[in-house]
Every structure is written in C-alpha cells, then in structure tokens.
Backbone as numpy.savetxt, mean C-alpha at the origin, in Angstrom:
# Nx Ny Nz CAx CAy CAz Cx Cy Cz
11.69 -5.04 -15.27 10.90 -5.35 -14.11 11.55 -4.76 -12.87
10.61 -3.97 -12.15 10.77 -3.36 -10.73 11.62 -4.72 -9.54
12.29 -3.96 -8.39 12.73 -5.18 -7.63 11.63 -5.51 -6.68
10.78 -6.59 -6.69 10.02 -6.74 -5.63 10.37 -6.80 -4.19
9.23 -6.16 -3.51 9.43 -6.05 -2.01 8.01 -6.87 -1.34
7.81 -7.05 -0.25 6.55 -7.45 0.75 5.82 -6.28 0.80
4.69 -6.39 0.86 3.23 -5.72 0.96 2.14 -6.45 1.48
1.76 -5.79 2.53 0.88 -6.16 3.40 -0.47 -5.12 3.41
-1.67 -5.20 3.08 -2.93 -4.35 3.53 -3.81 -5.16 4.36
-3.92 -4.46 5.06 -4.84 -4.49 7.03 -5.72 -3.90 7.20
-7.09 -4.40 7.01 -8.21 -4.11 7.31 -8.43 -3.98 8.80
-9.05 -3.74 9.70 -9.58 -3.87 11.28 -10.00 -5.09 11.54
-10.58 -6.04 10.66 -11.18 -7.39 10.36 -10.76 -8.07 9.70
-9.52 -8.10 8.83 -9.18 -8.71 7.89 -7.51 -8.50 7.19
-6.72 -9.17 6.54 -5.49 -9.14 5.88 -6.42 -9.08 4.90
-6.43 -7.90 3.83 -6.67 -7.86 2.71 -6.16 -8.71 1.85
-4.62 -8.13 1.86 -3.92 -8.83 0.54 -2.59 -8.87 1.23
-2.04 -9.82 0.40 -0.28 -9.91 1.38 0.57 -10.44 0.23
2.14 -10.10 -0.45 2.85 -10.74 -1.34 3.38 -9.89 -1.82
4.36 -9.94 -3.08 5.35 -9.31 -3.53 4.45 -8.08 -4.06
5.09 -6.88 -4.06 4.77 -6.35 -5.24 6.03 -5.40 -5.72
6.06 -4.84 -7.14 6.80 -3.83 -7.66 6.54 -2.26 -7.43
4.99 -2.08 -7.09 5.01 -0.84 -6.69 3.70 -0.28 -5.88
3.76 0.54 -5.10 2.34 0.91 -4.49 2.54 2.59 -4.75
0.90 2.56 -5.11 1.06 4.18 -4.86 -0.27 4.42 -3.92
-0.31 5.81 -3.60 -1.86 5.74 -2.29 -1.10 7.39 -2.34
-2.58 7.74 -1.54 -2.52 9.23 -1.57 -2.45 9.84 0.02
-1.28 10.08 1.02 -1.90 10.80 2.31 -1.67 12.37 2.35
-1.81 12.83 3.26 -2.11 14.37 4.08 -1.19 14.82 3.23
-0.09 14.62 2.98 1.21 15.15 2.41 0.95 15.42 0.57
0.23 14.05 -0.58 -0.27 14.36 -1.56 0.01 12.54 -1.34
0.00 12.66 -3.19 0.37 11.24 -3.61 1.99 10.39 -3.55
1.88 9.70 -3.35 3.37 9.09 -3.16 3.24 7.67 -3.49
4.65 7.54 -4.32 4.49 6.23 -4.77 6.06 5.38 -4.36
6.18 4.00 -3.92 7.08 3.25 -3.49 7.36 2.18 -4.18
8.61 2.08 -4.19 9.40 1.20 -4.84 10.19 0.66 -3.75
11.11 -0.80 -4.38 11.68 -1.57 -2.98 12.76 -0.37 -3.26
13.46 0.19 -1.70 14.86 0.54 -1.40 13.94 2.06 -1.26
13.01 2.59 -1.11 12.16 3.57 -0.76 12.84 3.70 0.70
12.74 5.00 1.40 13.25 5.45 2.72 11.81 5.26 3.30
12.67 5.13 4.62 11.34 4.83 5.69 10.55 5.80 6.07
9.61 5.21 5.75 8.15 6.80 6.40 7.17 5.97 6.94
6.62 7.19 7.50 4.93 7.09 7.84 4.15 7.71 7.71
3.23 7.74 7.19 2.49 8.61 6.23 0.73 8.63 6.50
-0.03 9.50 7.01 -1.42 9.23 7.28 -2.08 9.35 6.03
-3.41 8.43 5.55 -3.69 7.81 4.55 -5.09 8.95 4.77
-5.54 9.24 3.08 -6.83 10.03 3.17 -7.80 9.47 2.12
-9.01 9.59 2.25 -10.08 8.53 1.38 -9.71 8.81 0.14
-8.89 7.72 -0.41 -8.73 7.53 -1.98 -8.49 6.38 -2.11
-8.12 6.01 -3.81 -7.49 4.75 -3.94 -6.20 4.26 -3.87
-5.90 2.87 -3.60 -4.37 2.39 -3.31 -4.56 1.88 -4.65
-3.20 1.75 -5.07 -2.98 0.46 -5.96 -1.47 0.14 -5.62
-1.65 -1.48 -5.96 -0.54 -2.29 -5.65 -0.53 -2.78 -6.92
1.10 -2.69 -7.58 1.40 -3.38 -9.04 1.76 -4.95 -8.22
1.06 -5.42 -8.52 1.47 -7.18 -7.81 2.54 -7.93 -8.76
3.22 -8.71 -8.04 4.46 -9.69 -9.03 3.43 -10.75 -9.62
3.19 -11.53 -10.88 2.90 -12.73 -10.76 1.32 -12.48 -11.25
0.34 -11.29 -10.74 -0.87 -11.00 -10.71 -0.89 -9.36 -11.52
-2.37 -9.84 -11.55 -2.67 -8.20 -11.93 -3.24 -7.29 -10.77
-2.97 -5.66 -10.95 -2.93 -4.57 -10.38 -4.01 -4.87 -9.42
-3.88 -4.70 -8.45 -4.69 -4.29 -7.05 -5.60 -3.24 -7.38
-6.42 -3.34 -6.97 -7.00 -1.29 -6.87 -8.59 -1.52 -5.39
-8.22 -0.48 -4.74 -8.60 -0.87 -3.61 -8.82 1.12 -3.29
-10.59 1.07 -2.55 -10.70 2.43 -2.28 -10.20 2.12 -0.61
-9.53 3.39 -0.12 -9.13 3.00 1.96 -10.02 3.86 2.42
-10.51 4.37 3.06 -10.71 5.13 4.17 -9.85 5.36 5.55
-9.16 6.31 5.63 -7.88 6.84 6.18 -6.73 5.90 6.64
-6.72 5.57 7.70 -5.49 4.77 8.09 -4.16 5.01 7.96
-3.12 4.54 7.38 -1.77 4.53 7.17 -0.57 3.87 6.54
0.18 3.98 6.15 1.36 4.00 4.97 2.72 3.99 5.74
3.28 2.45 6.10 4.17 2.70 7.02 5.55 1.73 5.93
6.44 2.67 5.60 7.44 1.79 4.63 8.81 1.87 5.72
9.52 0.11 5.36 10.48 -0.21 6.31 11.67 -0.82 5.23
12.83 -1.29 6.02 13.95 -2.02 4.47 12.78 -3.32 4.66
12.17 -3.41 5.12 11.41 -5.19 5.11 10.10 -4.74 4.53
9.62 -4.16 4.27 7.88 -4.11 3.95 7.33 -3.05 3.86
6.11 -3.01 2.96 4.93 -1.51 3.27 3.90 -1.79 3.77
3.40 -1.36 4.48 2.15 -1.87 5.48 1.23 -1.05 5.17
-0.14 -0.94 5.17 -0.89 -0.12 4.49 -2.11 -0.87 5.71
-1.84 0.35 6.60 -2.94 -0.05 7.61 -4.30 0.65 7.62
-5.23 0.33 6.84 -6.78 1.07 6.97 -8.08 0.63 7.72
-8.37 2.14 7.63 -9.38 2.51 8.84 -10.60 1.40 8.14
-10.91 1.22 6.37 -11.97 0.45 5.51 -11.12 0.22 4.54
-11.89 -0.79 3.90 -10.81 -0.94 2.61 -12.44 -1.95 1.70
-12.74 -0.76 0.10 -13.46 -1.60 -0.62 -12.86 -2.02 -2.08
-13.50 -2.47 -3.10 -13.22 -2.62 -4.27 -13.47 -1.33 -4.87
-12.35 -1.07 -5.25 -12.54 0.45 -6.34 -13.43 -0.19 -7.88
C-alpha cells in the first residue's frame, strides 16, 4: 500500500471530494502525470480529460474536469476545476 496524502477537488460551486488518497493521476498542457505522497511541488494547468483519485478506505474516483489546475505541496494536491462531471 501507497503512503497516503490529502486530496482536495474544487469545483467553482462545490468541494467535490476531500480525504486520503494513494494516488492521483490527471492529464495537463505538459501530458499525463501521476502523484504519489513525497511528489515535488508543481503547478500544472489541467486540460479536458479525466482525473482519477485511488482513494484510501474507498473505491477509485473517476471524474471528467474541464481545465483548471493541479497544484501539489508537502501538505496536499489540490485539483482546482474550471467543471467537474461523472466520467
């Protein structure tokens, strides 16, 4: 088992989802990239695809964004989007 970290997704209207997870992957300008806890800090602009969050405790996230952003810290990944539906 992955080391869990905090994950946060931010709708304009809404906290999507918030809690541990082992891994996120999402696709921006740059390609696909995927995070694990102890990941270096970035920021990353987000392009219409899907996120997924491996959740602790739950099963896999999967979530389509419409652009927004991918901001990883030693405390958290923030996954701030422009929309966010059910993939």
């Amino acid at each position: 088992m992955a080391t869990p970290f905090q994950v946060e997704l931010v709708a304009p209207d809404r906290i999507v989802w918030a809690g541990e997870a082992e891994m996120v992957s999402a696709r921006t300008v740059d390609g696909e990239i995927g995070v694990l806890a102890g990941h270096i800090p970035l920021l990353g602009v987000l392009v219409d695809a899907p996120v997924k969050i491996q959740r602790v405790g739950e099963g896999d996230l999967l979530v389509n964004v419409s652009g927004g952003f991918l901001s990883v810290s030693k405390e958290k990944v923030s996954i701030l989007a422009e929309s966010v539906e059910d993939a």
